[in-house]
N, CA, C and O atoms as CSV, one atom per row, in Angstrom:
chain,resi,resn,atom,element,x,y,z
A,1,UNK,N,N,151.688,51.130,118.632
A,1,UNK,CA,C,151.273,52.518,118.484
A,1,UNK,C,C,152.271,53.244,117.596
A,1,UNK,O,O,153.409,53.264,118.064
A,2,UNK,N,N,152.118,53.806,116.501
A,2,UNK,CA,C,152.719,55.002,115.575
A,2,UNK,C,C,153.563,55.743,116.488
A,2,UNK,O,O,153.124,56.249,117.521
A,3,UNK,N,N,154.627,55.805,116.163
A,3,UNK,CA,C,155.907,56.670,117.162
A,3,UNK,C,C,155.508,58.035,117.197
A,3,UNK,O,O,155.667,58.812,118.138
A,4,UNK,N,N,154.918,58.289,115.977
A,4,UNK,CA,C,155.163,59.991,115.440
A,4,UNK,C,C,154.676,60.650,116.985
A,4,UNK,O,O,155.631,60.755,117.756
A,5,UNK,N,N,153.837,60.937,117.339
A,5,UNK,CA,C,153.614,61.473,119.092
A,5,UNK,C,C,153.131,60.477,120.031
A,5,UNK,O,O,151.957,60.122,119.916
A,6,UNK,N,N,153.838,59.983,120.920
A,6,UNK,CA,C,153.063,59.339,121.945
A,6,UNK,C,C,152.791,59.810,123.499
A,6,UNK,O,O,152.471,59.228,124.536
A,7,UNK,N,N,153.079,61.146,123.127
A,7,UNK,CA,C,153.329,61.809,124.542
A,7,UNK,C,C,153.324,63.131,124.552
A,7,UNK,O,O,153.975,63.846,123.791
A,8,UNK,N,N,152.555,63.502,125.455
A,8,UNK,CA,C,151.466,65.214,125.296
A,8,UNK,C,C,151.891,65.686,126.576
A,8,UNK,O,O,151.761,65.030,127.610
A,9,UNK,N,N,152.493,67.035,126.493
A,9,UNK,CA,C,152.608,67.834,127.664
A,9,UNK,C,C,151.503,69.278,127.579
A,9,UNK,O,O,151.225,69.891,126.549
A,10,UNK,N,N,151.153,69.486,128.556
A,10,UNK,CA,C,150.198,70.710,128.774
A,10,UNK,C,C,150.809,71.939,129.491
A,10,UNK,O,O,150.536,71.790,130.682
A,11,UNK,N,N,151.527,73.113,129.314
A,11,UNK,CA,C,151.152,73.849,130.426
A,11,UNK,C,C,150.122,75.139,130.340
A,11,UNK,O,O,150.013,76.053,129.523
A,12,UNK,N,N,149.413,74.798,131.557
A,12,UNK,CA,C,148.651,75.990,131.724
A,12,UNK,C,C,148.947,76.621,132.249
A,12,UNK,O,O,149.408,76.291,133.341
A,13,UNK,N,N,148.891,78.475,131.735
A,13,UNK,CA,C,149.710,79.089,132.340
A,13,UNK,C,C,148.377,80.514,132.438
A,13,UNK,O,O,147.800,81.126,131.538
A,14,UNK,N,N,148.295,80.611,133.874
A,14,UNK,CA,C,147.700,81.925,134.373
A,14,UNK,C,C,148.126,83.135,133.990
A,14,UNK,O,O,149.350,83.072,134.107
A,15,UNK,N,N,147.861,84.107,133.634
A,15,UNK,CA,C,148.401,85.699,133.218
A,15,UNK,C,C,147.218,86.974,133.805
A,15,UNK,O,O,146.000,86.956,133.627
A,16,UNK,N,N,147.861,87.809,134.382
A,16,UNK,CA,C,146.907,88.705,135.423
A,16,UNK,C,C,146.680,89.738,133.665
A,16,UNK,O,O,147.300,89.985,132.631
A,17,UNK,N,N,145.215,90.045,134.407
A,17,UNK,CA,C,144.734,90.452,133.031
A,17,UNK,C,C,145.895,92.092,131.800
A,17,UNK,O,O,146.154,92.156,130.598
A,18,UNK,N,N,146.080,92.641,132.485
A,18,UNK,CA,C,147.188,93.274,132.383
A,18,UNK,C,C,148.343,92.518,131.916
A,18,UNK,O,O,148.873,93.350,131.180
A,19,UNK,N,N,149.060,91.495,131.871
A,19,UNK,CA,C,150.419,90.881,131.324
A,19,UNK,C,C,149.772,90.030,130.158
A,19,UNK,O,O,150.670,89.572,129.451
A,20,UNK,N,N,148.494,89.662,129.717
A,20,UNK,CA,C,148.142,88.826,128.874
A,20,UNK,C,C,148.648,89.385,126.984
A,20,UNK,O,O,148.833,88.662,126.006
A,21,UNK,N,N,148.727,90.799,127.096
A,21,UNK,CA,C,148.809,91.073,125.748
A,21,UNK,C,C,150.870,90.841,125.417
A,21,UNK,O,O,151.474,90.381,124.448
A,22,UNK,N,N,151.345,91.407,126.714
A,22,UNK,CA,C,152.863,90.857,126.613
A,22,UNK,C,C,152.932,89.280,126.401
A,22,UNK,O,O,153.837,88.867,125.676
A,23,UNK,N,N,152.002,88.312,127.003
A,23,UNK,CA,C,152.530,86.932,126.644
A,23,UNK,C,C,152.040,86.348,125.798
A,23,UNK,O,O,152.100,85.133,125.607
A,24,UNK,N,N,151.328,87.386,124.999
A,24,UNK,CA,C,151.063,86.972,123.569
A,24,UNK,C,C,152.079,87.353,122.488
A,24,UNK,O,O,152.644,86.649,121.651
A,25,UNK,N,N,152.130,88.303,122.671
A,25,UNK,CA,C,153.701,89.252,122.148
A,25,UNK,C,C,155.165,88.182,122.481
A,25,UNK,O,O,156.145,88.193,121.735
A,26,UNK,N,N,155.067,87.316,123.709
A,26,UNK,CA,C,156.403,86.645,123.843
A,26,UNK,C,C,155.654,85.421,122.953
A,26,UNK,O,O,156.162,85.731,121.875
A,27,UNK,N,N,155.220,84.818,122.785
A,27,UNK,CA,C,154.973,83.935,121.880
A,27,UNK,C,C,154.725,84.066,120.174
A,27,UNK,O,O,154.843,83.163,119.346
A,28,UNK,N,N,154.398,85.288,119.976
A,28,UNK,CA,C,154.415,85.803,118.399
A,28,UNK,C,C,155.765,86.068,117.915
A,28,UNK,O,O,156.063,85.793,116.753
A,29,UNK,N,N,156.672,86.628,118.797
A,29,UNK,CA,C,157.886,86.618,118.124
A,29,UNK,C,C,159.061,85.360,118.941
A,29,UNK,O,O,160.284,85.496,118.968
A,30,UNK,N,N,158.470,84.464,119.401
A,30,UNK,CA,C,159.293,83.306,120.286
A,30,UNK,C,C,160.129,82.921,119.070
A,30,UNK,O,O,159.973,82.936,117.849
A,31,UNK,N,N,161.718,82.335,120.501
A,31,UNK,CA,C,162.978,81.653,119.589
A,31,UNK,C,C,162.832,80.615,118.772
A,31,UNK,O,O,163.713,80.431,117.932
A,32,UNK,N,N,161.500,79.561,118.853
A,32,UNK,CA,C,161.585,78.373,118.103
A,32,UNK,C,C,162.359,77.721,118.686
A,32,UNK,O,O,162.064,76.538,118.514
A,33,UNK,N,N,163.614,77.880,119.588
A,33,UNK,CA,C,164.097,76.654,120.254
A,33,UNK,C,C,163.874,75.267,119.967
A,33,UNK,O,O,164.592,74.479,119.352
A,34,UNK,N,N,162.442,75.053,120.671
A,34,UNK,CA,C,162.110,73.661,120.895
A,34,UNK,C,C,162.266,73.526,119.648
A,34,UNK,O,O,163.255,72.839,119.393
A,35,UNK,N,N,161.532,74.006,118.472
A,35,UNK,CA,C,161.903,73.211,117.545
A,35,UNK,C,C,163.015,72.473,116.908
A,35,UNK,O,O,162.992,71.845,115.849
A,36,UNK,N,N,164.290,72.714,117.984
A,36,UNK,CA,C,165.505,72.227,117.285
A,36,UNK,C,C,165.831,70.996,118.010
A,36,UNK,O,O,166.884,70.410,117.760
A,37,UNK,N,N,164.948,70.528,118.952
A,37,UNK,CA,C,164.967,69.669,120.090
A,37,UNK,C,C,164.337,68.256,119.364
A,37,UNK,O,O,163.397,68.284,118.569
A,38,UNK,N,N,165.118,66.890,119.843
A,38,UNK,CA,C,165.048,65.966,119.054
A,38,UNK,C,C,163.746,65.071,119.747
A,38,UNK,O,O,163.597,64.946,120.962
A,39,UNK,N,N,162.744,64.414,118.595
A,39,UNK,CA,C,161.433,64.434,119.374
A,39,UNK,C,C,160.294,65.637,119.701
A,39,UNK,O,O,159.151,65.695,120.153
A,40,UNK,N,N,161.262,66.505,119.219
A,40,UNK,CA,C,159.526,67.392,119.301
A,40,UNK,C,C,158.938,66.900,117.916
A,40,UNK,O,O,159.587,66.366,117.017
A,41,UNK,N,N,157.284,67.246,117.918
A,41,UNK,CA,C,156.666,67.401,116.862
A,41,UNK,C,C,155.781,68.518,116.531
A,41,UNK,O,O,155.831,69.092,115.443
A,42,UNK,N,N,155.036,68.801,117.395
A,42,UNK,CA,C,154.282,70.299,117.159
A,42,UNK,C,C,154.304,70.679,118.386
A,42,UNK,O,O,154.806,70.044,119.313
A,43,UNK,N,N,153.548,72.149,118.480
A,43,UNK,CA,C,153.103,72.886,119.652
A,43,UNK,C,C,151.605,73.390,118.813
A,43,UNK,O,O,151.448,73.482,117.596
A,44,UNK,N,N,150.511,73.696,120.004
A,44,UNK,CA,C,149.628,74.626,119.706
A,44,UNK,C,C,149.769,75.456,121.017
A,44,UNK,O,O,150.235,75.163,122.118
A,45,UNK,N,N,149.144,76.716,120.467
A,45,UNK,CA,C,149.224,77.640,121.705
A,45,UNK,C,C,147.564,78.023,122.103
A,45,UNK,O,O,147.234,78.732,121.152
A,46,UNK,N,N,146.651,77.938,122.801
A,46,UNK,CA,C,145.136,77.897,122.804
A,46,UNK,C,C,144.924,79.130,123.328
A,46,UNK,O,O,145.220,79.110,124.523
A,47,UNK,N,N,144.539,80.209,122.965
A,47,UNK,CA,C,143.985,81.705,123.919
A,47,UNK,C,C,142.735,81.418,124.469
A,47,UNK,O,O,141.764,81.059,123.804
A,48,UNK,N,N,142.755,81.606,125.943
A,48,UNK,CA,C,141.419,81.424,126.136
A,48,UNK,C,C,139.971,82.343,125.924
A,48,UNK,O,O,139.787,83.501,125.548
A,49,UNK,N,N,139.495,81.778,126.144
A,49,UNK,CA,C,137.740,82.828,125.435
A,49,UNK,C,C,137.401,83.643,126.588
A,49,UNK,O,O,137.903,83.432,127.692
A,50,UNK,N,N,136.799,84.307,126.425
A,50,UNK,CA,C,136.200,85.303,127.440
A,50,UNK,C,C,136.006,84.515,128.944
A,50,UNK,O,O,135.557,83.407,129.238
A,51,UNK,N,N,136.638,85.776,129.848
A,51,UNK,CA,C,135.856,84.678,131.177
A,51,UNK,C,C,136.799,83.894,131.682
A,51,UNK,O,O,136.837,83.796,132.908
A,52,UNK,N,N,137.794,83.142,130.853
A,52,UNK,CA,C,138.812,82.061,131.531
A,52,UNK,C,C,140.347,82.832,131.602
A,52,UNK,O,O,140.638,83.905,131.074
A,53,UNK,N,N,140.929,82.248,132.142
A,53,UNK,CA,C,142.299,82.561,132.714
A,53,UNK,C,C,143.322,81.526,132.299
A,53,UNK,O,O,144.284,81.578,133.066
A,54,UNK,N,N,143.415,80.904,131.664
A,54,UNK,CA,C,144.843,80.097,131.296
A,54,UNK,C,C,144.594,79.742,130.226
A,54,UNK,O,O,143.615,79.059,129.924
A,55,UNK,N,N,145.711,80.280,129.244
A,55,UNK,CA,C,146.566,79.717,128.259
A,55,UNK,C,C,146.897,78.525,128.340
A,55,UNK,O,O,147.482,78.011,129.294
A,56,UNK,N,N,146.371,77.723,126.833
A,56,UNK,CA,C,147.535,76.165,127.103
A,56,UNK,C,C,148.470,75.902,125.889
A,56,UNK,O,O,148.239,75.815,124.683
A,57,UNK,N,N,149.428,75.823,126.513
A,57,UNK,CA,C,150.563,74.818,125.204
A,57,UNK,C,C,150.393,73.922,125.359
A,57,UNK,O,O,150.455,73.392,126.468
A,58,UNK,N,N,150.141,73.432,124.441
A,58,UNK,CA,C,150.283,71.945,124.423
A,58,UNK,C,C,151.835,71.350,122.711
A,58,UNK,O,O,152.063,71.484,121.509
A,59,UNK,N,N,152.351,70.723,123.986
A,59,UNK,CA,C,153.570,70.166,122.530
A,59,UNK,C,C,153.517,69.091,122.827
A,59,UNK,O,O,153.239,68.732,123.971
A,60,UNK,N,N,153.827,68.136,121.654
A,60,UNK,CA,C,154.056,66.793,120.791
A,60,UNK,C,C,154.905,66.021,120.637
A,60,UNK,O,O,155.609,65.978,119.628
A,61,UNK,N,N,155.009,65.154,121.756
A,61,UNK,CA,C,156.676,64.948,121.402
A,61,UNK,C,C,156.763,62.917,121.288
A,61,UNK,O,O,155.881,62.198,121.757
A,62,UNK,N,N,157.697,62.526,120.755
A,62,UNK,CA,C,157.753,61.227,120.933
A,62,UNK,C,C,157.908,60.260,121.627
A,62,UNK,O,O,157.688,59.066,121.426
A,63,UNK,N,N,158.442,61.004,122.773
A,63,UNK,CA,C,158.729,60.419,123.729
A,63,UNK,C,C,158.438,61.560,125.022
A,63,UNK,O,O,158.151,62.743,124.842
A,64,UNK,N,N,158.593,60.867,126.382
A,64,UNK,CA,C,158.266,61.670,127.481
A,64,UNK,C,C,159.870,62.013,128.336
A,64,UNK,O,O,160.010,62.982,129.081
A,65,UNK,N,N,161.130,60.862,127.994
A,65,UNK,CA,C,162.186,61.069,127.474
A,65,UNK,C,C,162.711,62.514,126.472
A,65,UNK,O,O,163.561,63.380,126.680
A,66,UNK,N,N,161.988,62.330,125.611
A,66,UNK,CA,C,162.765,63.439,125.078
A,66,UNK,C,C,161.563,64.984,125.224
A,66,UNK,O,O,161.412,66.000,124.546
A,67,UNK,N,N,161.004,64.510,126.303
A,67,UNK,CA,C,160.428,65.954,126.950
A,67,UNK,C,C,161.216,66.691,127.883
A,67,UNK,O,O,161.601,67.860,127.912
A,68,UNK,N,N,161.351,65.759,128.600
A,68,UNK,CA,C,162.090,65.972,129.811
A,68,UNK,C,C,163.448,66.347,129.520
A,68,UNK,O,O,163.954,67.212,130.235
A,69,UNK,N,N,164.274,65.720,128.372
A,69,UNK,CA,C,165.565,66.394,127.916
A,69,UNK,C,C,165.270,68.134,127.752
A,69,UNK,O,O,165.918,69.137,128.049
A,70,UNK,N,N,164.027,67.898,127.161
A,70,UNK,CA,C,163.601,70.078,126.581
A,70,UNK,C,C,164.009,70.682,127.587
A,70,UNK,O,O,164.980,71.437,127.630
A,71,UNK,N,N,163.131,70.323,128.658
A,71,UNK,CA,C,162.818,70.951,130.249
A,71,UNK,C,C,164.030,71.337,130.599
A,71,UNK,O,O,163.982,72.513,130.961
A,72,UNK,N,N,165.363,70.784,130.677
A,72,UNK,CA,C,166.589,71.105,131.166
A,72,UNK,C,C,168.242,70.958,130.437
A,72,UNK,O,O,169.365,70.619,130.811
A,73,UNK,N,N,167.437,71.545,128.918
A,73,UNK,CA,C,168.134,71.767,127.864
A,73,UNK,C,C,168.301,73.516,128.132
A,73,UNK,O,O,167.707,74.210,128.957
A,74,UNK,N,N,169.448,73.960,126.996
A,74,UNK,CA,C,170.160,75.215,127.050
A,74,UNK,C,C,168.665,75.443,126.050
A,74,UNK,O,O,168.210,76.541,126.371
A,75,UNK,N,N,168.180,75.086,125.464
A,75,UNK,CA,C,167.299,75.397,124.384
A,75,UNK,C,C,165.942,75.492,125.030
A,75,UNK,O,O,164.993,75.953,124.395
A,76,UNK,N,N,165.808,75.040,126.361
A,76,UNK,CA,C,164.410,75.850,126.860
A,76,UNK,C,C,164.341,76.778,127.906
A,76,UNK,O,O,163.351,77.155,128.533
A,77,UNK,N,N,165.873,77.196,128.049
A,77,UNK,CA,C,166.204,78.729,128.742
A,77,UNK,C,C,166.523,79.403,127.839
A,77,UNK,O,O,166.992,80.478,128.212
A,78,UNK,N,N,166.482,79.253,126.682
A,78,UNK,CA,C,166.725,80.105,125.656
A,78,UNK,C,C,165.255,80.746,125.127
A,78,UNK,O,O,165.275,81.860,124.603
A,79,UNK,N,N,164.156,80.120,125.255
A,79,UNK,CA,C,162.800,79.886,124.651
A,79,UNK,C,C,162.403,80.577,126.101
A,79,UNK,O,O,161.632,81.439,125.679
A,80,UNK,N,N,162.420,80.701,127.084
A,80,UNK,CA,C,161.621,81.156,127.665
A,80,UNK,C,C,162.360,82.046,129.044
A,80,UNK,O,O,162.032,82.019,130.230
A,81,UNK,N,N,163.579,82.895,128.289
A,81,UNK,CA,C,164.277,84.260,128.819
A,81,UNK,C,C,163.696,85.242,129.130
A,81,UNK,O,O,164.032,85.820,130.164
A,82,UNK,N,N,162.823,85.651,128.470
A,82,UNK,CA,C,162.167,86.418,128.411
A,82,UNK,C,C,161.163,86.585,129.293
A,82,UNK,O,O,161.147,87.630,129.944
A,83,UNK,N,N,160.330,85.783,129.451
A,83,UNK,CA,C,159.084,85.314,130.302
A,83,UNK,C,C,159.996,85.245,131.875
A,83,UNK,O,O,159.517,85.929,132.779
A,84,UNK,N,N,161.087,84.558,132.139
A,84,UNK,CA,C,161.669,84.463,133.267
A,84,UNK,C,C,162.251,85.928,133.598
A,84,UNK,O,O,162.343,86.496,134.686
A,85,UNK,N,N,162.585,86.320,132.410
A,85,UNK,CA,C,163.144,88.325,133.232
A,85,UNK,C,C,161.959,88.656,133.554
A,85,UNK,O,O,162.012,88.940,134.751
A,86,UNK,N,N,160.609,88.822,133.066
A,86,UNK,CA,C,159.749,89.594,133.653
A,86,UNK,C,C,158.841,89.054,135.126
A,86,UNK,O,O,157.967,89.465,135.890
A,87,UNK,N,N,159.823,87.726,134.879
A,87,UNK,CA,C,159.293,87.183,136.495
A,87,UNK,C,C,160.110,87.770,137.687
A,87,UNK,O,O,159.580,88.120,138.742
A,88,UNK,N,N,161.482,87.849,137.420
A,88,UNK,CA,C,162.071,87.965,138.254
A,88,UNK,C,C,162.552,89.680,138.021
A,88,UNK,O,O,163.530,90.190,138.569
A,89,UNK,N,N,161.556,90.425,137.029
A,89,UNK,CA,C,161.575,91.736,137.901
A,89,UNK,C,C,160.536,92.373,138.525
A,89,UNK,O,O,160.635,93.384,139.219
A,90,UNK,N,N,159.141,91.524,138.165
A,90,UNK,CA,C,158.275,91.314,139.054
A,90,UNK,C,C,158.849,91.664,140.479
A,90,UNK,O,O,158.884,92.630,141.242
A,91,UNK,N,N,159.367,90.099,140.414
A,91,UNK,CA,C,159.936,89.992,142.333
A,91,UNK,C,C,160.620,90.949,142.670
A,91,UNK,O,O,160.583,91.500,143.770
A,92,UNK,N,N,161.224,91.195,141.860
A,92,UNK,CA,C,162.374,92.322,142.338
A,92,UNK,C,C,161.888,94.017,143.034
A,92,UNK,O,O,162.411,94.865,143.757
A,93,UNK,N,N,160.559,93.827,142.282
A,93,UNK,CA,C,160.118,94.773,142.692
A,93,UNK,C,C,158.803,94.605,143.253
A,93,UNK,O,O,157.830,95.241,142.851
A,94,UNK,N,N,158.754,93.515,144.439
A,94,UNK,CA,C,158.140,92.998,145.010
A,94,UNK,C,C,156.598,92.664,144.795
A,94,UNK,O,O,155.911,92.220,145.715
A,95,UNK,N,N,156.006,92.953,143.274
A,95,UNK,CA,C,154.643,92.811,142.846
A,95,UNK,C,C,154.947,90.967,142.632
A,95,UNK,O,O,155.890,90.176,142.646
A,96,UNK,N,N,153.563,90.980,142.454
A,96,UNK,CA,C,152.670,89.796,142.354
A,96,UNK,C,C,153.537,89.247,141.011
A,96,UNK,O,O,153.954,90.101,140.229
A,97,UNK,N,N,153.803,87.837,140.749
A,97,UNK,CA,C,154.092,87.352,139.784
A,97,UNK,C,C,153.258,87.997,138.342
A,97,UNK,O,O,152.543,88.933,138.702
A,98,UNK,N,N,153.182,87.801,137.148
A,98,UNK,CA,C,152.242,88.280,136.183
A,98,UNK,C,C,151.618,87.030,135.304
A,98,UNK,O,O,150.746,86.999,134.435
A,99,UNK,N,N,152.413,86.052,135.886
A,99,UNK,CA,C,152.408,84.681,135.286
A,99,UNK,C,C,152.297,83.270,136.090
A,99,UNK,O,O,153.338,82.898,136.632
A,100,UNK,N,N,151.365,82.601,136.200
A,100,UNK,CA,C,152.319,81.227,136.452
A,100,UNK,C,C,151.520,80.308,135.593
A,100,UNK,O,O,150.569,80.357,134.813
A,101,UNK,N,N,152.540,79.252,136.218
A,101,UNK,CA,C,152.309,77.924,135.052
A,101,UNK,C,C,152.593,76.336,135.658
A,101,UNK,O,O,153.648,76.112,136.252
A,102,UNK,N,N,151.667,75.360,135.480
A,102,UNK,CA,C,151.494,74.288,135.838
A,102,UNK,C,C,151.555,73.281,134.741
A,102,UNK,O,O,150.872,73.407,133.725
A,103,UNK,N,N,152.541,72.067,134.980
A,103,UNK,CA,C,152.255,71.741,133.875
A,103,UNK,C,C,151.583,70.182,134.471
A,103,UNK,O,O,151.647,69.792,135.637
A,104,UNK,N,N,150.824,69.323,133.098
A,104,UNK,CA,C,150.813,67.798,133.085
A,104,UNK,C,C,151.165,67.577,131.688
A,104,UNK,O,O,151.449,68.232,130.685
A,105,UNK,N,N,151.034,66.462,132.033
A,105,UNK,CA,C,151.543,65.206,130.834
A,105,UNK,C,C,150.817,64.093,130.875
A,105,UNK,O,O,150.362,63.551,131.882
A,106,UNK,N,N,150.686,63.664,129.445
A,106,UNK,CA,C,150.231,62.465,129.161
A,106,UNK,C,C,150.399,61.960,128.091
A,106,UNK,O,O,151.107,62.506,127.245
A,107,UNK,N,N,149.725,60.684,127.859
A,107,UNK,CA,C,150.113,59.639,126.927
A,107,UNK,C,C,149.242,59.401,125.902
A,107,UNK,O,O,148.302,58.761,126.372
A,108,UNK,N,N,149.119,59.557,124.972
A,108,UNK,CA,C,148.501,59.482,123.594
A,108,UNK,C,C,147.800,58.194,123.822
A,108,UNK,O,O,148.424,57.141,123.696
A,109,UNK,N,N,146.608,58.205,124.131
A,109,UNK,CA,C,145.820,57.053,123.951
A,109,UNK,C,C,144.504,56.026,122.776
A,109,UNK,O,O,143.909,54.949,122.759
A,110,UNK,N,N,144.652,57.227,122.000
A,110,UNK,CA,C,144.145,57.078,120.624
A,110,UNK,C,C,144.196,58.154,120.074
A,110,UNK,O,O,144.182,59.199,120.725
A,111,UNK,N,N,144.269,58.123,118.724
A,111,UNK,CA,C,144.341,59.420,117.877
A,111,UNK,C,C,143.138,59.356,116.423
A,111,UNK,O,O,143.062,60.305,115.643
């Protein structure tokens, strides 16, 4: 199999209809981080259509190894500061999260 991606992460991420135009706004002006992360290859970001509730990223990476390095790299608390302050002033001020997010993964099985 071609190295270039063999391994697809998803997260879908819920947004209460009210926080959806901010987490479009955190992704239009996002750090790029990941992109400095070894093994990435792309991201798409999918808005959903009328009616549905989750956003998906989906990123590209070569390995599932060097996904998992992202996940608990300085470079994906850097990429997603922002999104985590407005979680945790959410809580702070005891409302409902505005966000969450689930992720999977998988394996490039033909392209």
């Amino acid at each position: 199999m071609n190295a270039e991606h063999n391994f697809v992460a998803i997260n879908y991420i819920d947004c209460s209809v009210d926080y959806k135009p901010r987490f479009e706004e955190l992704f239009a002006s996002r750090a790029h981080a990941i992109d400095r992360m070894p093994g990435f290859k792309n991201m798409q970001v999918l808005k959903p259509k009328d009616g549905e509730s989750s956003y998906l990223i989906i990123s590209f990476w070569e390995s599932e190894e060097q996904f998992k390095a992202w996940t608990g790299s300085s470079e994906f608390l850097e990429g997603h500061k922002r999104g985590f302050a407005d979680l945790a002033k959410a809580k702070a001020e005891g409302k409902e999260a505005p966000m969450k997010s689930s992720f999977k993964t998988y394996n490039v099985l033909s392209r």
